[in-house]
C-alpha positions, 0 to 999 in steps of 0.5 A: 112899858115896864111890869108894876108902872102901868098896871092899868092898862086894861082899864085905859084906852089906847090913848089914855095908855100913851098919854100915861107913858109920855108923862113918864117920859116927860118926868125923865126929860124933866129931871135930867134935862132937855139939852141931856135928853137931846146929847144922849139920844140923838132926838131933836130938841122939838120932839123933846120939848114937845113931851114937856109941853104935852102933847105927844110927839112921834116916838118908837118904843126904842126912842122911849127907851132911850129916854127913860134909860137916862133917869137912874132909876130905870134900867138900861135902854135894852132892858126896857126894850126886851121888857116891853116887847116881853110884856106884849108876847106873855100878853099875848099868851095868857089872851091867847092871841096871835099876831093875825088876830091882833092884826084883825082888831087893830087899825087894819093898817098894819099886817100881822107880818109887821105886828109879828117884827114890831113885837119882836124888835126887828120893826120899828113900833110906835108908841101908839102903836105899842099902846094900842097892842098893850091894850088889846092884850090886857083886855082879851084875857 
């Protein structure tokens, strides 16, 4: 979700991205700590633990933010977000793609309407559903 942490994007699948990313996250919870991660998000303690033990719980892209904002070596909550709906937008102009197409080669359950409000931060967007995005506009380049 950040320039230079995954750069690998176009060589992982969708899955492989978001499982990249929810290791990330877990070595955030792990370093400062459940009960930390809990107090400062709001995020309940199952979907927190859940990251530690593998497997990979429902985040939206803020909530991943949030949690990575808390290890020092992350910026803010806000710049990680503006970062990784930015990724998605120079993505998507340097693959020439709009939000139909992306909507077209997607999943087919999301409109290019809400693809178009997910990317710009005005629609929750999971991680999945980020991982898939971030994929596709690596690979079309």
């Amino acid at each position: 979700m950040l320039r230079g942490e995954f750069d690998d994007a176009a060589e992982s699948t969708p899955e492989e991205l978001r499982e990249s990313y929810e290791s990330v996250l877990a070595e955030v919870v792990e370093s400062v700590g459940i009960e930390t991660v809990v107090d400062e998000t709001g995020l309940g303690r199952e979907r927190v633990s859940a990251l530690l033990e593998g497997e990979s719980p429902e985040l939206t892209v803020s909530e991943a933010a949030g949690i990575l904002a808390l290890a020092d070596e992350w910026p803010d909550a806000e710049a990680i977000q503006f970062e990784a709906q930015d990724i998605l937008l120079m993505g998507m102009t340097s693959a020439v793609l709009d939000v139909d197409s992306l909507a077209s080669k997607l999943d087919g359950d999301t409109d290019a309407k809400t693809i178009q409000a997910m990317i710009e931060g005005r629609h929750p967007m999971t991680l999945e559903q980020y991982a898939k995005i971030h994929h596709l506009v690596t690979t079309d380049r």
